[in-house]
C-alpha positions as CSV (number, residue, x, y, z in Angstrom):
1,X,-73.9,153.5,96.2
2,X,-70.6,152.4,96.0
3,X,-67.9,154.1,93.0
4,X,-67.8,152.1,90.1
5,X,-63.8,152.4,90.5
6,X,-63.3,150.2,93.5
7,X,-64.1,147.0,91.4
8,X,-60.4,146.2,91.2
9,X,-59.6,146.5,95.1
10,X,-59.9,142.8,96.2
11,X,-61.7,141.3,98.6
12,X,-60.7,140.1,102.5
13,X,-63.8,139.3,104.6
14,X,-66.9,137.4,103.3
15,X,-70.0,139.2,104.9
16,X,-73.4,137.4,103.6
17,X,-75.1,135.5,101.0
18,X,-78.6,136.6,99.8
19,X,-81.1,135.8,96.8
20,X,-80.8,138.2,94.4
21,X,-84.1,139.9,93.3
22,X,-82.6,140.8,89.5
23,X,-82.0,137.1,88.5
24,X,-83.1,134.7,91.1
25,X,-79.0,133.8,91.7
26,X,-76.9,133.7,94.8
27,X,-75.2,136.7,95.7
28,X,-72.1,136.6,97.7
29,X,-71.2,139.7,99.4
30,X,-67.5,140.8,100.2
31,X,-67.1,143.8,102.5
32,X,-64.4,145.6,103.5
33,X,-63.7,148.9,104.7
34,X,-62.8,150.4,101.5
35,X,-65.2,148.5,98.9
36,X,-68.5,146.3,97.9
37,X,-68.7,143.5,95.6
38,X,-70.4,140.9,94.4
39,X,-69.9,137.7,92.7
40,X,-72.8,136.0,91.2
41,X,-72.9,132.1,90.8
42,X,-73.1,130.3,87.8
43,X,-74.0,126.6,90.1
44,X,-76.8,129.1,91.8
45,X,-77.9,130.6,89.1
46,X,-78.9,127.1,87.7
47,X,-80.0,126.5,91.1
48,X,-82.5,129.0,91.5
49,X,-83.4,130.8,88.4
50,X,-86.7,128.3,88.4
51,X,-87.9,129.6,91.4
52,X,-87.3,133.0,91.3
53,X,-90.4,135.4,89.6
54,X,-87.9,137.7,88.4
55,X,-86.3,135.1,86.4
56,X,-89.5,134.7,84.7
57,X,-90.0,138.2,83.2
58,X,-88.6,140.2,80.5
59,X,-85.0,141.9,81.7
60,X,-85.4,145.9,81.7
61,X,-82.7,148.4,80.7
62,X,-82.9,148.9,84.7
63,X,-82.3,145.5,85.4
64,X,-79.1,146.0,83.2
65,X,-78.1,149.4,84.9
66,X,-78.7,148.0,88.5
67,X,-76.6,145.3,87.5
68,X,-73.8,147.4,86.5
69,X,-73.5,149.4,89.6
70,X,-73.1,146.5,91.7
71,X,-70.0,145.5,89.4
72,X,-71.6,142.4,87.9
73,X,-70.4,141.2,84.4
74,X,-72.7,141.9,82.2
75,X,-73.1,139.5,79.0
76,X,-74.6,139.5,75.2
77,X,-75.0,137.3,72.5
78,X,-76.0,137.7,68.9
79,X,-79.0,135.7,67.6
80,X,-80.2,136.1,64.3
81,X,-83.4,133.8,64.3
82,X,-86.2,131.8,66.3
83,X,-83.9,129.1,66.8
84,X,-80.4,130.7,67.8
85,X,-82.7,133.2,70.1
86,X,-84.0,130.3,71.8
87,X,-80.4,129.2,73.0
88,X,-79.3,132.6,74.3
89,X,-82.4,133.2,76.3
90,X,-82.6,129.4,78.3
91,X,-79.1,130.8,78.8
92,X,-80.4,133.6,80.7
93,X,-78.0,135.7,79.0
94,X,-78.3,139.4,79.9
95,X,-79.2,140.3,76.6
96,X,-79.2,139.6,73.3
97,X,-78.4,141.5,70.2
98,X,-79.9,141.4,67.4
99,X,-77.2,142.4,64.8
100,X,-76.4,143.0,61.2
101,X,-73.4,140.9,61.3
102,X,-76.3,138.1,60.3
103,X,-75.6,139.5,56.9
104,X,-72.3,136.8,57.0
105,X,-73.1,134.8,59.5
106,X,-76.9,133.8,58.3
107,X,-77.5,135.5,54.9
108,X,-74.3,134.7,52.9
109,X,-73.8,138.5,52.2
110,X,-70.2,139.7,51.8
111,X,-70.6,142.5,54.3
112,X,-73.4,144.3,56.8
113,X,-73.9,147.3,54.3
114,X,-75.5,144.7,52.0
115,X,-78.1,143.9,54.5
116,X,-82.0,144.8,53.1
117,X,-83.5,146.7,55.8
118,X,-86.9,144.7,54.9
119,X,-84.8,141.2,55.5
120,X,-83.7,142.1,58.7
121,X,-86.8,143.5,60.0
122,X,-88.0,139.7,59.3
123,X,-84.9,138.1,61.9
124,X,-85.6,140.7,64.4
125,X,-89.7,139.8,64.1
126,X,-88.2,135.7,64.1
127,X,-85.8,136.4,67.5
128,X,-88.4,138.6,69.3
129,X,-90.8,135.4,69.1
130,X,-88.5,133.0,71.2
131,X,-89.5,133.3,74.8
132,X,-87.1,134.4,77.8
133,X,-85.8,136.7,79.8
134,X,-83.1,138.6,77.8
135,X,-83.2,142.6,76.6
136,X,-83.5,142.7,73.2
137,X,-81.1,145.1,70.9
138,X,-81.9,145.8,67.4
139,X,-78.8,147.1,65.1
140,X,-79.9,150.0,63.1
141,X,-78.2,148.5,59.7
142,X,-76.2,150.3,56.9
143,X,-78.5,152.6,55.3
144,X,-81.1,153.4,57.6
145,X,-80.6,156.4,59.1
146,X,-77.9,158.3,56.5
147,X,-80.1,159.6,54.1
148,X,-81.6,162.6,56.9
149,X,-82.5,162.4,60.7
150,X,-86.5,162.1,59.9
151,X,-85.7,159.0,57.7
152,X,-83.5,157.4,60.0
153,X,-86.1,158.1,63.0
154,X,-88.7,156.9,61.4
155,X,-86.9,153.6,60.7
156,X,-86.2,153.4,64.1
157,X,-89.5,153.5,65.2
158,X,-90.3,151.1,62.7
159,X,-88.2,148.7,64.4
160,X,-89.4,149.2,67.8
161,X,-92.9,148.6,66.9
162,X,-91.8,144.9,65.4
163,X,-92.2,143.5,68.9
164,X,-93.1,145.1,72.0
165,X,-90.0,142.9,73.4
166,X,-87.4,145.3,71.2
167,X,-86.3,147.4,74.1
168,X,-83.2,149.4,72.3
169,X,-81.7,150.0,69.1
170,X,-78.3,150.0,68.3
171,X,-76.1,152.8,66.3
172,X,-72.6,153.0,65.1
173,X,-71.3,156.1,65.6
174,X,-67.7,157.5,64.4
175,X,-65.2,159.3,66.0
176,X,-66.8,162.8,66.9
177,X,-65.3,165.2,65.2
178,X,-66.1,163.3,61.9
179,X,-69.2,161.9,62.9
180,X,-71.3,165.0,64.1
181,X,-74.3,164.0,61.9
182,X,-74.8,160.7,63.8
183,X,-74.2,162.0,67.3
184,X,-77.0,164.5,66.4
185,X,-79.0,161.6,65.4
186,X,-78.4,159.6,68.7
187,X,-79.1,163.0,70.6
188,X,-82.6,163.1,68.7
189,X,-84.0,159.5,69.2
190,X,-83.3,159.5,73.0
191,X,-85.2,162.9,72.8
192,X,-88.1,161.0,71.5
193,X,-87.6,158.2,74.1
194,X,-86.3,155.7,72.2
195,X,-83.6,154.0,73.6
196,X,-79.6,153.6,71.9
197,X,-77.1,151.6,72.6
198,X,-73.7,153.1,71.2
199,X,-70.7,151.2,69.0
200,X,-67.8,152.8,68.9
201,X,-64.5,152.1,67.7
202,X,-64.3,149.4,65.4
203,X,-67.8,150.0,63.6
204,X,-67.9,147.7,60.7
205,X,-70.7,149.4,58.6
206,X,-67.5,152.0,58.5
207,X,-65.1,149.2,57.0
208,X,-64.5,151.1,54.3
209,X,-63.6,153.9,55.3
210,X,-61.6,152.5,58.0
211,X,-59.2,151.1,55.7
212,X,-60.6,147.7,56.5
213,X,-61.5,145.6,60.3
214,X,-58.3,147.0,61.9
215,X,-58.2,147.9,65.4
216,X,-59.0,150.9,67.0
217,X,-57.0,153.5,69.3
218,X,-53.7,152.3,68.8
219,X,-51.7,154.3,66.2
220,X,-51.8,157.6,68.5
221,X,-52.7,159.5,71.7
222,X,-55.0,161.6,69.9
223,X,-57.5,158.5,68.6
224,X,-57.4,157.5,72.2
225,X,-58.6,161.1,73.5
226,X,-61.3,161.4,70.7
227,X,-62.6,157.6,71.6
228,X,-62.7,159.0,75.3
229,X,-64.7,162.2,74.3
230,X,-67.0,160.3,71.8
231,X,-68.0,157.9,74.2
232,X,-69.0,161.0,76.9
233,X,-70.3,162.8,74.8
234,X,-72.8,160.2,73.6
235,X,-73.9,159.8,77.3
236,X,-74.7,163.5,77.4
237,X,-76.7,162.6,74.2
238,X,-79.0,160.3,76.3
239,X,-77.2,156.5,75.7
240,X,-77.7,154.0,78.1
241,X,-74.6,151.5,77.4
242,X,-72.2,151.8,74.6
243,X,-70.7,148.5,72.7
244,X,-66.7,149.3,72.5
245,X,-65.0,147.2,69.4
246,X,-61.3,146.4,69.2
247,X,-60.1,148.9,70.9
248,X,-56.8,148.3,72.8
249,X,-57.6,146.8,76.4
250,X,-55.8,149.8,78.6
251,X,-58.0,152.1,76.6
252,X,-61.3,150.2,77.1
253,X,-60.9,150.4,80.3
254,X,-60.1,154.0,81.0
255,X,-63.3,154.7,79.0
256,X,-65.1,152.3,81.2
257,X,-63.8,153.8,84.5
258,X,-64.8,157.3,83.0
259,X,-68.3,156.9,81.7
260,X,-71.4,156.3,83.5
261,X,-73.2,153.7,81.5
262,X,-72.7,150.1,80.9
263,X,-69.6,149.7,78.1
264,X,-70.3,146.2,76.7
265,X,-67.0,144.7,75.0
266,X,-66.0,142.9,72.0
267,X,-62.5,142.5,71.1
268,X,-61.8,145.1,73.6
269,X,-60.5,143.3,76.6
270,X,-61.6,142.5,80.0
271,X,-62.0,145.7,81.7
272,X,-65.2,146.7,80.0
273,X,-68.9,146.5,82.1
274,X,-69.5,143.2,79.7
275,X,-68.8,141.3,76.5
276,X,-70.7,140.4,73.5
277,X,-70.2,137.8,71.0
278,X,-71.5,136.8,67.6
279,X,-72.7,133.6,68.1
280,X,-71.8,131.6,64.9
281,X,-68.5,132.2,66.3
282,X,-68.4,131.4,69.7
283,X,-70.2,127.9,68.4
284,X,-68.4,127.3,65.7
285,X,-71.3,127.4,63.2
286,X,-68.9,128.0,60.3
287,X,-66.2,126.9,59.0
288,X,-62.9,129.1,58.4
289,X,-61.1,131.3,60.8
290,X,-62.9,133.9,64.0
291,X,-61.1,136.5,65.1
292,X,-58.5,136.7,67.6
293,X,-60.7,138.0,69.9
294,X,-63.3,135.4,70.0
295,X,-63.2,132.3,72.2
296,X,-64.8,128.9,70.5
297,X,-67.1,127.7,73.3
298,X,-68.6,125.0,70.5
299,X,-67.8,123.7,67.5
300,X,-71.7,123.0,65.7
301,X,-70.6,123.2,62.7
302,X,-68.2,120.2,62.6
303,X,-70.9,118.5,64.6
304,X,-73.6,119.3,62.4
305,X,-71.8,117.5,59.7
306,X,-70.6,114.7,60.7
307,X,-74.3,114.1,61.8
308,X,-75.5,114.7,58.0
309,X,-72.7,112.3,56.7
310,X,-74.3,109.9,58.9
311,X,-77.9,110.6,58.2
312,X,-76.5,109.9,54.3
313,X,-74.6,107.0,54.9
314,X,-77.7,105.3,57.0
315,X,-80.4,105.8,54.3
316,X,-77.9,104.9,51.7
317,X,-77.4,101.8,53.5
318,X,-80.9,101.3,54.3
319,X,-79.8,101.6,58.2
320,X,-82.4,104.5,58.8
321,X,-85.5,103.9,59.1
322,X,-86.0,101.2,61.3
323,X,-89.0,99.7,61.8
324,X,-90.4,100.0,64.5
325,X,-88.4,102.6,65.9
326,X,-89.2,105.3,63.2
327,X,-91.9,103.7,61.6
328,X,-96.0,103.5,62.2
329,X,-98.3,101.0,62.1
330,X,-101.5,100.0,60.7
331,X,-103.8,97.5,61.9
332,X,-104.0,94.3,60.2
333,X,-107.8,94.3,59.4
334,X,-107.3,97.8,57.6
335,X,-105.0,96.1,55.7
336,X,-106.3,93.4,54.6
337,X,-109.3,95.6,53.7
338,X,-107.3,97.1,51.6
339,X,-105.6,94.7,49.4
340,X,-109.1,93.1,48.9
341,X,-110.6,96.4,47.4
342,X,-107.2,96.7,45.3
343,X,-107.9,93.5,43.8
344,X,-111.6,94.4,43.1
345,X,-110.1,97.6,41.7
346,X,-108.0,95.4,39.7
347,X,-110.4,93.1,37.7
């Protein structure tokens, strides 16, 4: 209703409150002649999101689009198993992503492209079980889709039909004018009706032939321009919201402000329709350095073990268990019973 380029005009008059219908939150409305917002509330959300029936059910890829137009943040978080998946959904989180970057972050691999197709079929079977409202998104990893359009389709499908809660997969597509192969690919799964989510710019399966994780769009006008036009041209091809790596933040946004899909950011500023992060950085679930993009919301992993050097230092000092506290009981008479067949045993 209202052009997706007003959403940096600010707001003078507050007009009215409402539930919202997408996520059971409060909706405050700011009108002025020349624009529409709204700012959803984090306190409401908590609030209300109980109560509300939408809250309840699976999020839709219309959910997400709806919540795009009105200029609503949209967020993402990685998961990689029943556990982590659980988090992000009581969250609420918009969606949740599925990605290959579990390789590292759960596996121990040295990079994605070492990911087995078969392992990560079995995370995204794990994640799909934990119950809540998040979209799920399904990276398509290194090595299934290169070797010809029918494999990589039929792959995709595969991945689909893990859990009728995988609503998209994800692709990482190159700059167009070397990566014509993989925009005809996109073009030929949303042909089919299966749904793709874009990464552009930074796409790590590509690594290698990127010289490395460097950023994006920032050593000429010309990588700009052909970030711009492979980011249309893979909404012509059917997408429905691309993921935008480490791309400079001026240039995120101008692809943002000429798109017409959901551009979900990572490492690419604050002027994107969302953000995504992995989440064993964001919680700190491993040691060493994140990147400079990433903001440490938690730090698990020092939590996690300082509570095992505890753990060890109780049952080494006989602290843990306590009786009665972790301990069970048995009746006296049982007891007795049986110390008096031992001893029969015994003679």
């Amino acid at each position: 209703m209202f052009s997706r380029h007003y959403k940096d005009l600010q707001p003078r008059t507050v007009a009215f409150a409402r539930l919202s219908p997408y996520n059971g939150s409060i909706e405050l409305s700011i009108t002025t002649t020349t624009m529409f917002a709204r700012i959803n509330s984090t306190v409401a959300r908590r609030l209300y999101s109980s109560h509300s029936s939408a809250a309840a059910r699976n999020f839709t890829i219309a959910d997400i689009h709806s919540k795009y137009k009105q200029g609503i943040p949209l967020t993402m978080c990685t998961a990689y198993d029943y556990i982590t998946a659980g988090w992000v959904q009581q969250s609420q989180c918009d969606m949740l992503l599925v990605g290959d970057s579990l390789a590292m972050t759960s596996l121990g691999y040295d990079s994605t492209t070492e990911l087995p197709f078969e392992e990560f079929k079995y995370h995204v079977k794990s994640v799909a079980r934990a119950p809540g409202p998040s979209l799920i998104v399904a990276d398509m990893p290194f090595g299934t889709f290169e070797q010809s359009h029918s494999y990589g389709i039929a792959n995709a499908i595969d991945l689909m039909k893990l859990s009728s809660r995988v609503a998209s997969v994800k692709v990482e597509v190159g700059p167009h004018t070397r990566d014509t192969y993989t925009l005809e690919f996109v073009r030929k799964l949303c042909e089919r009706g299966i749904p793709v989510m874009a990464h552009i710019g930074l796409t790590p399966q590509r690594a290698n032939a990127l010289g490395g994780f460097k950023v994006q769009g920032n050593k000429s006008a010309e990588e700009i321009v052909e970030l711009c036009e492979t980011a249309q041209m893979l909404e012509r091809a059917g997408c429905w919201a691309s993921v935008i790596e480490c791309i400079p933040q001026r240039a995120a946004k101008y692809i943002t402000d000429h798109v017409g899909i959901p551009t979900i950011g990572i490492g690419a500023g604050s002027g994107t329709s969302g953000q995504v992060l992995v989440i064993a950085d964001m919680l700190g679930m491993q040691e060493g350095k994140v990147p400079k993009f990433v903001k440490k919301y938690g730090d698990l992993g020092d939590s996690a073990s300082k509570s095992l050097r505890q753990y060890i230092d109780e049952v080494e000092s006989r602290v843990f268990p306590r009786a009665p506290e972790h301990t069970f009981k048995i009746k006296d008479s049982i007891w007795e019973e049986f110390e008096q067949q031992m001893k029969l045993r015994d003679r």
